[in-house]
Structures are given as C-alpha cells and as structure tokens.
N, C-alpha and C positions, 0 to 999 in steps of 0.2 A: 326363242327365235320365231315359233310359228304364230306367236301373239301377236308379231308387225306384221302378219302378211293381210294387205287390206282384203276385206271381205270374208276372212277366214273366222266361223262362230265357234268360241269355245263352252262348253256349257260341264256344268256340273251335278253332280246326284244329289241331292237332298239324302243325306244320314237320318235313318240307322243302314239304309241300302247298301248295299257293298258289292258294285260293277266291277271285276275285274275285265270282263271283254270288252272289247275296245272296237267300235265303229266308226271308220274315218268314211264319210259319204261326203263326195259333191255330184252336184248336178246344174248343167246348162240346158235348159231349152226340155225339150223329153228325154236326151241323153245323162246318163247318171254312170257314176264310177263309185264303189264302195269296198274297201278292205275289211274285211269282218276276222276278227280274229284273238289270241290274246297279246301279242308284241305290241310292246311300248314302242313310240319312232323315238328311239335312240342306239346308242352305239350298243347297248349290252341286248338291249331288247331283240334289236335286227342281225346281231352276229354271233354274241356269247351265249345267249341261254335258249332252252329247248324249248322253243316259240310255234306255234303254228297260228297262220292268216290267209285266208283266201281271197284275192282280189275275184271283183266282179264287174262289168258293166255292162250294158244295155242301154233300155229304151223304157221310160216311165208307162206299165201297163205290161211289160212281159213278166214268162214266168216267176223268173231269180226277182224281179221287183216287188212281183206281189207276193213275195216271200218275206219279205224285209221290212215294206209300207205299214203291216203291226207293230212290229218294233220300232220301228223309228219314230212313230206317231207315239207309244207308249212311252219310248223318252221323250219327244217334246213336251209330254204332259208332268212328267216327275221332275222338269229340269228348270234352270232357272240362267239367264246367262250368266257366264262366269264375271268375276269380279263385283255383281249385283248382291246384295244386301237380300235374301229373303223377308218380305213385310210380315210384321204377325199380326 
C-alpha cells in the first residue's frame, strides 16, 4: 500500500549489507519528521513484537538533524531506487 502513495521514495540496500533499522524521514521546506528505529509499519511490527522507534522532527540545521544528515546522505549513497535494476 505505501508503494501508491505518490511522492513516497522507496529505496533498497545493495547486498551483501544487511539493514535491519529502519529510517522513515520526510521533509517539507526546512521542516522534517523522521522515525528511526527497528519496527516494520506493519501489524506485527507496530503491536506484536518487541520494537523500539523514536519519532523525531525539527528544522533542517538543528541538533537531532545534524545527527541524522550522515546517515541519511550515507544511504543515499549505497541505495538505489527500489524496483531499478542496479547497472554493472
């Protein structure tokens, strides 16, 4: 279901990597929202099993952002959009 929502980017890791946390970020304007955490958004993830996620949001340039702005750049660099064909 989150594949139809327009504008939503899915992206994948390049193997042999093996992500289990899980980084849901968006961002409008300088305002940004991010959940960092290990729970899947699904039913088992978000109710049945022993999950922890921290939602965050801010302002592109505060602390909690310049916390995250490594990571997030270090996946855009490993990742590739989802459903794309890696080129060799």
């Amino acid at each position: 279901m989150l594949a139809k929502v327009v504008g939503l980017k899915h992206h994948r890791i390049a193997f042999p990597l093996c992500l289990h946390t899980k980084l849901y970020y968006g961002r409008r304007g300088n305002h940004y929202r991010t959940i960092l955490g290990s729970a899947n958004i699904t039913s088992g993830g978000l109710w049945e099993s022993e999950e922890l996620s921290y939602f965050i949001e801010g302002h592109v340039g505060d602390e909690a952002y310049l916390e995250i702005a490594p990571y997030l750049q270090k996946l855009s660099s490993l990742t590739q959009p989802f459903g794309r064909a890696k080129a060799d």
